[in-house]
N, CA, C and O atoms as a printed pandas DataFrame, in Angstrom:
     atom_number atom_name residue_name chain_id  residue_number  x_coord  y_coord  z_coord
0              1         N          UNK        A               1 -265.219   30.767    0.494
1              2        CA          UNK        A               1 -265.721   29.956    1.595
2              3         C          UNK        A               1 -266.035   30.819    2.812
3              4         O          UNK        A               1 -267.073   30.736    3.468
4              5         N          UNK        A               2 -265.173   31.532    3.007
5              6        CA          UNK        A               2 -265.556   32.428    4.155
6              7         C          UNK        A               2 -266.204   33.806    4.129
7              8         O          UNK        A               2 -266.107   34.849    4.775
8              9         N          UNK        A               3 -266.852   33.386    3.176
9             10        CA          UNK        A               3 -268.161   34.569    2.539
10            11         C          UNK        A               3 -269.662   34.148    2.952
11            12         O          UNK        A               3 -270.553   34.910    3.327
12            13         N          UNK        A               4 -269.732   32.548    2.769
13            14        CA          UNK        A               4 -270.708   32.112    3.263
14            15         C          UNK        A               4 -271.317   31.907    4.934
15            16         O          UNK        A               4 -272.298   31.399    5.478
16            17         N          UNK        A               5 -269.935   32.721    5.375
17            18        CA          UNK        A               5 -270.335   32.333    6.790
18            19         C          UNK        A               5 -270.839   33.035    7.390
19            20         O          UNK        A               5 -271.079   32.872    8.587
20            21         N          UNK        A               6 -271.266   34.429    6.437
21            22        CA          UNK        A               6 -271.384   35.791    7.396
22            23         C          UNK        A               6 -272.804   36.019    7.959
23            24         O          UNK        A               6 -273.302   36.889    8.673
24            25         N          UNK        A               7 -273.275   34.865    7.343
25            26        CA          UNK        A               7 -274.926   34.972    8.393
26            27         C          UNK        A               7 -274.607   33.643    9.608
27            28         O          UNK        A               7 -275.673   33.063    9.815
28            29         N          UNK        A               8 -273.641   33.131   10.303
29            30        CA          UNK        A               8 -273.570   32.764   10.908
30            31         C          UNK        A               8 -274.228   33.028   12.803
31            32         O          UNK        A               8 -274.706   32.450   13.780
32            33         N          UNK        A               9 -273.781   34.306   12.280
33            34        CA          UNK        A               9 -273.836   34.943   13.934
34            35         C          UNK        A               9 -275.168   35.720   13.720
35            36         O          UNK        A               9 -275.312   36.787   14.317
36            37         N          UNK        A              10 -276.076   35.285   12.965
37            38        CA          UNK        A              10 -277.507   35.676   13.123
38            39         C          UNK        A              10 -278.730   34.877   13.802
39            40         O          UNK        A              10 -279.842   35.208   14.213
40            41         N          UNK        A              11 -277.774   33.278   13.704
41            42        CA          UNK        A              11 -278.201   32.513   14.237
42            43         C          UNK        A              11 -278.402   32.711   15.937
43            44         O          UNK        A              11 -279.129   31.901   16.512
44            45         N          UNK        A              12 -277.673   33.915   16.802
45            46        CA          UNK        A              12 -277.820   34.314   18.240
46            47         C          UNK        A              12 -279.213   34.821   17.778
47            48         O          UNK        A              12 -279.948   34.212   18.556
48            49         N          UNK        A              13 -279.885   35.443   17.116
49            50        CA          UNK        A              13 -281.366   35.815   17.298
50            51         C          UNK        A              13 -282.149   35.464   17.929
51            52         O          UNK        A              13 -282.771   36.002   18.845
52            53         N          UNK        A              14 -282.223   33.810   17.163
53            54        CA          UNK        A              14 -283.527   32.542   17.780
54            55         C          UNK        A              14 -283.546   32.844   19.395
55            56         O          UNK        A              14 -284.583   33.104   20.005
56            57         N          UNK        A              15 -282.085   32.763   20.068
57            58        CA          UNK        A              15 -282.534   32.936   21.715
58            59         C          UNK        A              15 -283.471   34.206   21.857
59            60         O          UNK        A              15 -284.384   34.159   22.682
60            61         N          UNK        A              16 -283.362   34.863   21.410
61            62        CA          UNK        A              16 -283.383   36.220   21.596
62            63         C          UNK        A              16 -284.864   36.340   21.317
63            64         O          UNK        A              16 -285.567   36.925   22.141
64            65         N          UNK        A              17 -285.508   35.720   19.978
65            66        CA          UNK        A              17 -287.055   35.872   19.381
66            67         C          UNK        A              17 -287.629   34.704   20.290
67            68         O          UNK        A              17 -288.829   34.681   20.564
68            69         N          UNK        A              18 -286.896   33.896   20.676
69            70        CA          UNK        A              18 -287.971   32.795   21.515
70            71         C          UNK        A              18 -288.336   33.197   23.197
71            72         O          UNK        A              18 -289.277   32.814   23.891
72            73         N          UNK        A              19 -287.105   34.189   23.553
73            74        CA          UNK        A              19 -287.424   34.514   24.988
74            75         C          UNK        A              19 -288.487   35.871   25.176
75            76         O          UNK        A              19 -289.020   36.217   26.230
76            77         N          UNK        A              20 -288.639   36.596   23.674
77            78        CA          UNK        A              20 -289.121   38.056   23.513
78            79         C          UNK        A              20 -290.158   38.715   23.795
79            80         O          UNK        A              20 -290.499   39.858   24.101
80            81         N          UNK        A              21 -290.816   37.127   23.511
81            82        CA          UNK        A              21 -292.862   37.803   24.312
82            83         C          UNK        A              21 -293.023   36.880   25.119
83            84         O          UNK        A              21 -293.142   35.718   24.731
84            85         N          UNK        A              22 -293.066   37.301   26.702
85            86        CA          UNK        A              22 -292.971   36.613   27.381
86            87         C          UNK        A              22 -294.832   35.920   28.034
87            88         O          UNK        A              22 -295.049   35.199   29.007
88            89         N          UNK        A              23 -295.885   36.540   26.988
89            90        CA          UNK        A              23 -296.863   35.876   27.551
90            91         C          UNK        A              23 -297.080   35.079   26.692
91            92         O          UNK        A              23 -298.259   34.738   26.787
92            93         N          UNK        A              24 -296.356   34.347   25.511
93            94        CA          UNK        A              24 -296.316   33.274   25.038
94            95         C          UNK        A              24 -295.864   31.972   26.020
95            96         O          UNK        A              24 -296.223   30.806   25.860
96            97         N          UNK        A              25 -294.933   32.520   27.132
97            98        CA          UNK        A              25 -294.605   31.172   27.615
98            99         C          UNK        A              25 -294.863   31.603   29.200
99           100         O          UNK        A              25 -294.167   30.985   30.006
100          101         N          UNK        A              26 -295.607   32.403   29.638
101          102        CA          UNK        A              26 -295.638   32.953   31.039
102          103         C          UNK        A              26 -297.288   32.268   31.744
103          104         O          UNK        A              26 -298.371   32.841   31.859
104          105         N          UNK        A              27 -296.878   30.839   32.114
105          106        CA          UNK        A              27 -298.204   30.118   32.574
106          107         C          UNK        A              27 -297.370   28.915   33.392
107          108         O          UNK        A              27 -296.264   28.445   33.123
108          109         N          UNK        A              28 -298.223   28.604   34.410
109          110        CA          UNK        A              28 -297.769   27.780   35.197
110          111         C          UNK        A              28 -297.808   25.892   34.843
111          112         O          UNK        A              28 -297.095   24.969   35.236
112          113         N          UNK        A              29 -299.067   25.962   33.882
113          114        CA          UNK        A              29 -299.020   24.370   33.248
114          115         C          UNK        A              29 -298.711   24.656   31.849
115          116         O          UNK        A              29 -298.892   25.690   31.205
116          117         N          UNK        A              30 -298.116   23.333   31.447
117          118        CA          UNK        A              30 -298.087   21.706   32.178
118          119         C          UNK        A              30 -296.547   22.177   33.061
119          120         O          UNK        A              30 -295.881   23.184   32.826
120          121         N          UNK        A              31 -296.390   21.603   33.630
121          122        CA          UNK        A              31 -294.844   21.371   34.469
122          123         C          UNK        A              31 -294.014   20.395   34.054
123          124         O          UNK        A              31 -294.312   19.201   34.072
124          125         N          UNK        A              32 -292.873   20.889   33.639
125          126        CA          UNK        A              32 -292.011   19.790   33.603
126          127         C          UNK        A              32 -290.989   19.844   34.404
127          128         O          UNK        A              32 -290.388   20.872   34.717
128          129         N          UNK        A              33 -290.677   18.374   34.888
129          130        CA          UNK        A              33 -289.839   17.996   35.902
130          131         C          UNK        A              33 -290.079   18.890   37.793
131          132         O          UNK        A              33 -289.227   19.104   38.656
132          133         N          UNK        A              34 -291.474   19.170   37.788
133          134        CA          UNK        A              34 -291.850   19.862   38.960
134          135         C          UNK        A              34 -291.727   21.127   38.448
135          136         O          UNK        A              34 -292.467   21.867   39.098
136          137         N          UNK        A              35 -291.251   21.614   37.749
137          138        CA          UNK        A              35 -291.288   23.118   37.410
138          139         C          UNK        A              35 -292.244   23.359   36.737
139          140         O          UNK        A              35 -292.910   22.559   36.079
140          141         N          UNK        A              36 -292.425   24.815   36.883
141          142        CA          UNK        A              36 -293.913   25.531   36.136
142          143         C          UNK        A              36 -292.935   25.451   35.124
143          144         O          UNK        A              36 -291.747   25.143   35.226
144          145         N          UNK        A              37 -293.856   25.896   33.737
145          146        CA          UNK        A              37 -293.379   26.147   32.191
146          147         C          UNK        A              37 -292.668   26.790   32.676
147          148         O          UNK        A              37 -291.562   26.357   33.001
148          149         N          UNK        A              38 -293.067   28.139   32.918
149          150        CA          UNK        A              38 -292.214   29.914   32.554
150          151         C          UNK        A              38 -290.897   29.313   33.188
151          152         O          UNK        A              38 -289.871   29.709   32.633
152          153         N          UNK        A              39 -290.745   28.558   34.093
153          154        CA          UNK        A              39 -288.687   28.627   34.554
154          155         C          UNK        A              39 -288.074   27.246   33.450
155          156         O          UNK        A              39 -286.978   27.092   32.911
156          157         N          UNK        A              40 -289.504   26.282   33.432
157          158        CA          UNK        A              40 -288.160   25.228   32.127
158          159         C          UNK        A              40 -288.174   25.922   30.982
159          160         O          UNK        A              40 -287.198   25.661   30.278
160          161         N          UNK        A              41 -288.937   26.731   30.519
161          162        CA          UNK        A              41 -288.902   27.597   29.175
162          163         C          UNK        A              41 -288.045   28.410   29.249
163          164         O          UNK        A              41 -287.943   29.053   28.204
164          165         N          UNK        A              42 -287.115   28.792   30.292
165          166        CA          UNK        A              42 -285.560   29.860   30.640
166          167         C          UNK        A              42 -284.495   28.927   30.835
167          168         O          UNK        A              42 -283.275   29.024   30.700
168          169         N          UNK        A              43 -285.263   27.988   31.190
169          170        CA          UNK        A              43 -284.256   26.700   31.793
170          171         C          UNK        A              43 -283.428   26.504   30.173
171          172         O          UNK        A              43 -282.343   26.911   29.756
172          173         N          UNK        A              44 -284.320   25.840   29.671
173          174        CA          UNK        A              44 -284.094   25.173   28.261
174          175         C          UNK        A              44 -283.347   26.219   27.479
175          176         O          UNK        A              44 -282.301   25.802   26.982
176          177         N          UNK        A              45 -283.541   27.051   27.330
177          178        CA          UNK        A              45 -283.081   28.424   26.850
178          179         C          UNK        A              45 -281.753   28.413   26.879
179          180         O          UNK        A              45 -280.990   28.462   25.915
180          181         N          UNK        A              46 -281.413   28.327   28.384
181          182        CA          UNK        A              46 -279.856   28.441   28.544
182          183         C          UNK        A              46 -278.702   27.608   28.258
183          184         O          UNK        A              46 -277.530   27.984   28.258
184          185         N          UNK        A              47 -279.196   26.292   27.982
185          186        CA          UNK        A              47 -278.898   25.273   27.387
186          187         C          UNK        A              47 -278.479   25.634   25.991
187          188         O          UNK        A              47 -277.321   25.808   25.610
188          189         N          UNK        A              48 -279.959   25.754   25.037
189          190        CA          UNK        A              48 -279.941   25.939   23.747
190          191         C          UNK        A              48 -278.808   27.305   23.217
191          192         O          UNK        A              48 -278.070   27.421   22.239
192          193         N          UNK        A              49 -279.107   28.185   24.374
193          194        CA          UNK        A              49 -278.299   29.367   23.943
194          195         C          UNK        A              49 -276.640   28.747   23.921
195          196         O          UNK        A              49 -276.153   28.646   22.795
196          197         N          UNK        A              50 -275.785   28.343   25.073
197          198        CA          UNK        A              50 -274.795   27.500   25.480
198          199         C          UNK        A              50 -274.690   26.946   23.719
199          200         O          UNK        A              50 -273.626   27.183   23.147
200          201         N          UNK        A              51 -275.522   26.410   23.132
201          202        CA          UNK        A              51 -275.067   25.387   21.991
202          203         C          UNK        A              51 -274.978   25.752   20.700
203          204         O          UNK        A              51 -274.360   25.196   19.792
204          205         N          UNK        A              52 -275.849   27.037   20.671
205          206        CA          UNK        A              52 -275.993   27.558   19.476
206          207         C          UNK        A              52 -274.825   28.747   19.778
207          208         O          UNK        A              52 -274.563   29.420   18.781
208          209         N          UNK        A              53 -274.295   29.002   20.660
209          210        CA          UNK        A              53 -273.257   30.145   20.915
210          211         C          UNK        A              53 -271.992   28.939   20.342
211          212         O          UNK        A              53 -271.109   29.240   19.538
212          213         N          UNK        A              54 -272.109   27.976   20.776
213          214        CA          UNK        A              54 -270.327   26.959   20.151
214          215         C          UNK        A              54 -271.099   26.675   18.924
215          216         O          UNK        A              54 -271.923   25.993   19.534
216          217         N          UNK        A              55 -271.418   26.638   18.010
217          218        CA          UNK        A              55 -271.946   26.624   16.676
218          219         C          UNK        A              55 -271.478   27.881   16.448
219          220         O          UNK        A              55 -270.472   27.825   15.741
220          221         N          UNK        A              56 -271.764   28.929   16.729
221          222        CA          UNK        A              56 -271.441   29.808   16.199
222          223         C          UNK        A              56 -269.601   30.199   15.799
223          224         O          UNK        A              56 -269.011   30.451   14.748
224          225         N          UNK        A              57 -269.167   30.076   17.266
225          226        CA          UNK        A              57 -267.621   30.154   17.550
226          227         C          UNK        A              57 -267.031   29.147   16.665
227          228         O          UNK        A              57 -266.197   29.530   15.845
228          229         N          UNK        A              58 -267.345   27.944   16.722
229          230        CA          UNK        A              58 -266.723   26.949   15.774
230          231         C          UNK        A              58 -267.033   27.543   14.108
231          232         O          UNK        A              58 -266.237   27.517   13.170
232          233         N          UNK        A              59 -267.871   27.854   14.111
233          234        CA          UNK        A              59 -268.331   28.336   12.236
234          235         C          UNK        A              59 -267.125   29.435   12.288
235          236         O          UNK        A              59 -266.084   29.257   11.656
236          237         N          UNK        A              60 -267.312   30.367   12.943
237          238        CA          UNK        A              60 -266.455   31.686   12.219
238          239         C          UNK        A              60 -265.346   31.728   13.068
239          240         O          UNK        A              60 -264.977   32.814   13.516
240          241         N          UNK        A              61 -264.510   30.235   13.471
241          242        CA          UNK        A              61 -263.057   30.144   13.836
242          243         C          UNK        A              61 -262.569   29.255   12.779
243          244         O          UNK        A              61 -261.356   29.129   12.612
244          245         N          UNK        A              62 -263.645   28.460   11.856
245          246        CA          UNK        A              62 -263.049   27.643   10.980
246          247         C          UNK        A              62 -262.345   28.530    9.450
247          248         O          UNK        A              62 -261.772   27.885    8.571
């Protein structure tokens, strides 16, 4: 069981490949919530990172 878990902590990547080229998300429209993209696209980020980091901790503490 605890063999299968060892790609767990590969799952930190995604933050990592979604923040990486930043002229994929470096434009001022559309805005959400009054913000240009480029800060809710860091915004959101830090969130997602926050959730996929306790996914991780919970997988390889179980």
């Amino acid at each position: 069981m605890r063999r299968s878990r060892r790609w767990l902590p590969l799952i930190l990547l995604i933050p990592f490949v979604a923040l990486l080229w930043p002229p994929f998300y470096n434009r001022i429209d559309p805005t959400i919530a009054g913000l240009p993209f480029f800060y809710a696209w860091q915004f959101a980020w830090i969130a997602i990172t926050a959730v996929l980091t306790w996914i991780v901790f919970r997988g390889r503490r179980a």
